[in-house]
N, C-alpha and C positions, 0 to 999 in steps of 0.2 A: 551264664557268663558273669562272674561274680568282678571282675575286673574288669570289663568290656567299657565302662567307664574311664578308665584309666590310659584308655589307648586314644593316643593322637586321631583328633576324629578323622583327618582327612584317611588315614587306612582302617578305622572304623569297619568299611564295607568289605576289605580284605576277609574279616573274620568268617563271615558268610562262606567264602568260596572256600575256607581249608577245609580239607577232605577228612571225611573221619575213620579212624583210624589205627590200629593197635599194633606198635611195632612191637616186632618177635621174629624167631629167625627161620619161620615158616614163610613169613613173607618177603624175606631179603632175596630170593633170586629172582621175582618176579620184579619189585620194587629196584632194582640195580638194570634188570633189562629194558624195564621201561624208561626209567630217564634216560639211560644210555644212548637207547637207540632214536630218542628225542633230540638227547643232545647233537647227535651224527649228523642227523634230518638238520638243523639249526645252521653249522659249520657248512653245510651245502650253500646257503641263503650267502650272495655278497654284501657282507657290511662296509665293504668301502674301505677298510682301515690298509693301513700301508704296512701289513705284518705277516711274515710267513710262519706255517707251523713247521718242524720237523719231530722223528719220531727216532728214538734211540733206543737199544737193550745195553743197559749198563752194569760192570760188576757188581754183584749182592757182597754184603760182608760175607764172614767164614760161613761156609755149608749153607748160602743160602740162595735162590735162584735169583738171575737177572731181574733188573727192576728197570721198567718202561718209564722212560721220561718224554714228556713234550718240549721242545725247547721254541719257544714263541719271540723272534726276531722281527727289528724293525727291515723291512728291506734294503733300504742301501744297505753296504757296508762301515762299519766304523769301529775304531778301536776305543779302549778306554771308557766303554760304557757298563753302568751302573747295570751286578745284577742282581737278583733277586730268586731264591727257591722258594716257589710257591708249593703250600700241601693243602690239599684242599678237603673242607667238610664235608658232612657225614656222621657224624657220631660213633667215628669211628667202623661202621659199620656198613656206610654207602659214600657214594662220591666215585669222579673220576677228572684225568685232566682235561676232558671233555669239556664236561659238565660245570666248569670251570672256567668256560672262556669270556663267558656271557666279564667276570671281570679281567680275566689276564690278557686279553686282544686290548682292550683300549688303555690299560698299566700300559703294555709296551709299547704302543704307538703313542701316549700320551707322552709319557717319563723319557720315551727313546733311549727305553733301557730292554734287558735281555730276560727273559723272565724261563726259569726251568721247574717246570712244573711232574708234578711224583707218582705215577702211579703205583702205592705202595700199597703193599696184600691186606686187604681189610679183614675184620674180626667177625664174629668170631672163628671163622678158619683160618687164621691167625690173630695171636692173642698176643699181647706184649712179652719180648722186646722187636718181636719182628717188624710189624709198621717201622718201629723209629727208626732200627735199624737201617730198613730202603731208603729213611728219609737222609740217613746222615751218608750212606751211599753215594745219594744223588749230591751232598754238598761236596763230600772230596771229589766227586767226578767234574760236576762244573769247577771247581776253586781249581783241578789240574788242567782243566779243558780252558781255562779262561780266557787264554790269548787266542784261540781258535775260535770261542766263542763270540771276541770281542769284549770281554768283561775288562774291567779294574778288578783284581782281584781284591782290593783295599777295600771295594766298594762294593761286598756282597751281603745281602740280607735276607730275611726270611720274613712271609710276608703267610697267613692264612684267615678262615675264618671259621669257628665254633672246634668242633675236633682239630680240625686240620690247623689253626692258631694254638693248640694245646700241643699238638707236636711239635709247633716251631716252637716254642714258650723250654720243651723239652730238650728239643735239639737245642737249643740255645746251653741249657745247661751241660747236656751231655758233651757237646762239644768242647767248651772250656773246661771242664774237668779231665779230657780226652789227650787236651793239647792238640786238639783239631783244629778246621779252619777257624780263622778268626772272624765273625761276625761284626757287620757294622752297623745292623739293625734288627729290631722286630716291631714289624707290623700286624697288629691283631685285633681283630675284629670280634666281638664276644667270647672271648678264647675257653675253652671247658679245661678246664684245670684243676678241677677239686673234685676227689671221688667223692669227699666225705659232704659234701653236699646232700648225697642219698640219704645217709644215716642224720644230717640236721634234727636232733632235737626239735627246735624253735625258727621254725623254717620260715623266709619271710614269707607275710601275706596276701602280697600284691606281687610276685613272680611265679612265671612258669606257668599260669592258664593257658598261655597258647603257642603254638605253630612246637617249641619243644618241652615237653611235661616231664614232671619230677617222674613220671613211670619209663616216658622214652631216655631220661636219664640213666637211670636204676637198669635199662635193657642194657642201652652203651656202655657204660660200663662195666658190667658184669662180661659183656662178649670180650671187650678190650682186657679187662685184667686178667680174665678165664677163671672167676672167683668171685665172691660176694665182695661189695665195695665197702669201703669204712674200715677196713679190718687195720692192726698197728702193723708197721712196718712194709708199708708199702710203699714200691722205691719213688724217689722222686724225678726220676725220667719216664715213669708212666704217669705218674700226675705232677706236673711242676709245684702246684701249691704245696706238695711237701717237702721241699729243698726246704733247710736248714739255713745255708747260707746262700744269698742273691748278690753279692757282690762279683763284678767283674763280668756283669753279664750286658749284654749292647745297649744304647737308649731304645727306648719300644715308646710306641704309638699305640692306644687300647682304647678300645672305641665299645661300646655296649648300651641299649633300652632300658629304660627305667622301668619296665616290666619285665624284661629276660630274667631264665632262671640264673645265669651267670653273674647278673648283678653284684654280689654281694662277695663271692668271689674273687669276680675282676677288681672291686675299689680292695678288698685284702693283701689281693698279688699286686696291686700298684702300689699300695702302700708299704707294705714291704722293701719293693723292689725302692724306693725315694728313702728309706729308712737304709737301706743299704748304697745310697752313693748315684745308683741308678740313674741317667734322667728320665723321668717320663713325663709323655703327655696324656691325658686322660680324656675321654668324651663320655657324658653321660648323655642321652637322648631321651625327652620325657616321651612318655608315652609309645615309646620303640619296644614291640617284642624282638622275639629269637627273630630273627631273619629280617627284618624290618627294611631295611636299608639295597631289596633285592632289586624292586624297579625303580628306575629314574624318574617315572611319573610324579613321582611324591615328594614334596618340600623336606621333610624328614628325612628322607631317604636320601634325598640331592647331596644337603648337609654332610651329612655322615661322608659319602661319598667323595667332595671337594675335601670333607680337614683329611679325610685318609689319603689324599692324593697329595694335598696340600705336605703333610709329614713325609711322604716317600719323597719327595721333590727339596725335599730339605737335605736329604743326606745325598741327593743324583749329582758325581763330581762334574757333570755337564752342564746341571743350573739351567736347562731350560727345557719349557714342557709345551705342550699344543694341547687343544681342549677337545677332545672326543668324545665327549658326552659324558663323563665319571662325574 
């Protein structure tokens, strides 16, 4: 563990416990059915929070099938609350809104905002454009559902993390180029947005030893594009880092470990994105790998946790939150 030095010692011991591993797409229905039915076993356990789940089948764009959404409500009723489409990680290739709740239960009771979460057809049995597709589905459903849902529709945003922040980062652009709904935020946590990352040259030296590797890179995306990554002309709503133009896209909040492979990416796509008019806010985590930020246990992880709560709360037209452990 050539970086193992590098990592915030208090998750130091984390390292230990990651499971070794070789993703490939022999192991994805095994590796989908086990979290899955962990995560089910989980939403059994009462956490106390004051938040309902419901479950919906909503229209696919053209010729494509319905697409399952979680819609995570605070229980009263109330109008005029901030919402948020969450799409959740995986790398493209795993994840569910399950799987997910561990953060979108306490976003919605915390923010007492409405949170629609995606479950969009993962890769590689489906490859791009279909994901984004489901993703921008679920946005024109909640933006038309808003009064029903309780939303502001002034007030909706996209909220993910690793894969699933690279599709909001996309949907972001896909949709103003679309004259779709109008965004009022992106929240992203390590967001993967640059294929060409595989093909780096001069790749930095101190990311990506752990929890997500330049090989389980180089998988993800090859499933997601259905094609070798790097190559020219690859659209910019499969990978955001190649939009040309970043202007007119919402302020975003971008949070990332000074050891993740995404590092060098995410300060690019921020940089950019301030170079174009953008606001952003930016977090760098020393000694934060991929996923760092997962239990509350850890000072590091707490951080990350509050500023990303802290920036949703910045844009909630209700201006006031309760603290549920985020």
């Amino acid at each position: 563990m050539k970086t193992a030095h590098l990592v915030d010692p208090e998750l130091r011991p984390l390292l230990e416990q990651m499971p070794e591993r070789v993703l490939e797409a022999s192991v994805l229905p095994a590796m989908r059915e086990q979290r899955q039915a962990a995560a089910l076993e989980s939403l059994l356990q009462d956490d106390g929070l004051p938040v309902t789940l419901t479950q919906h089948h909503i229209s696919g764009g053209e010729d494509a099938p319905a697409v399952r959404v979680v819609v995570i409500s605070p229980q009263h009723e109330r109008k005029g609350r901030m919402g948020i489409l969450h799409i959740h990680g995986g790398g493209y290739v795993l994840g569910s809104p399950e799987q997910s709740t561990p953060l979108t239960r306490p976003t919605a009771a915390q923010q007492d905002c409405v949170i629609v979460s995606v479950d969009y057809r993962l890769a590689p049995q489906t490859p791009f454009p279909g994901p984004l597709e489901d993703c921008y589905a679920a946005l024109v459903w909640m933006t038309e559902q808003a009064d029903e849902l309780g939303i502001d529709p002034a007030h909706i945003g996209v909220m993910g993390d690793s894969a699933g922040a690279g599709l909001a980062a996309s949907l972001a652009l896909l949709t103003r180029d679309r004259g779709g709904p109008t965004l009022a935020f992106q929240n992203l946590m390590y967001p993967m947005l640059d294929d060409r990352t595989v093909t780096d040259p001069h790749p930095n030296p101190v990311t990506g030893e752990f929890s997500w590797t330049r090989q389980d890179n180089l998988f993800g995306w090859h499933a997601y594009l259905g094609h070798e990554a790097g190559l020219p002309d690859i659209s910019c709503y499969a990978a955001a880092a190649r939009a040309e133009d970043l202007g007119g896209l919402p302020p975003a909040w971008i949070g990332v470990g000074s050891i993740d492979l995404f590092l060098d990416e995410n300060m690019e796509y921020a940089r950019r994105l301030i170079r174009a008019g953008v606001p952003v806010e930016f977090s760098i985590y020393p000694g934060g790998f991929h996923g760092f930020n997962g239990d509350p246990a850890y000072a590091l992880a707490r951080r990350a946790r509050k500023q990303r709560q802290d920036a949703l709360a910045g844009f909630n037209p209700l201006r006031h939150t309760h603290d549920f452990g985020l």
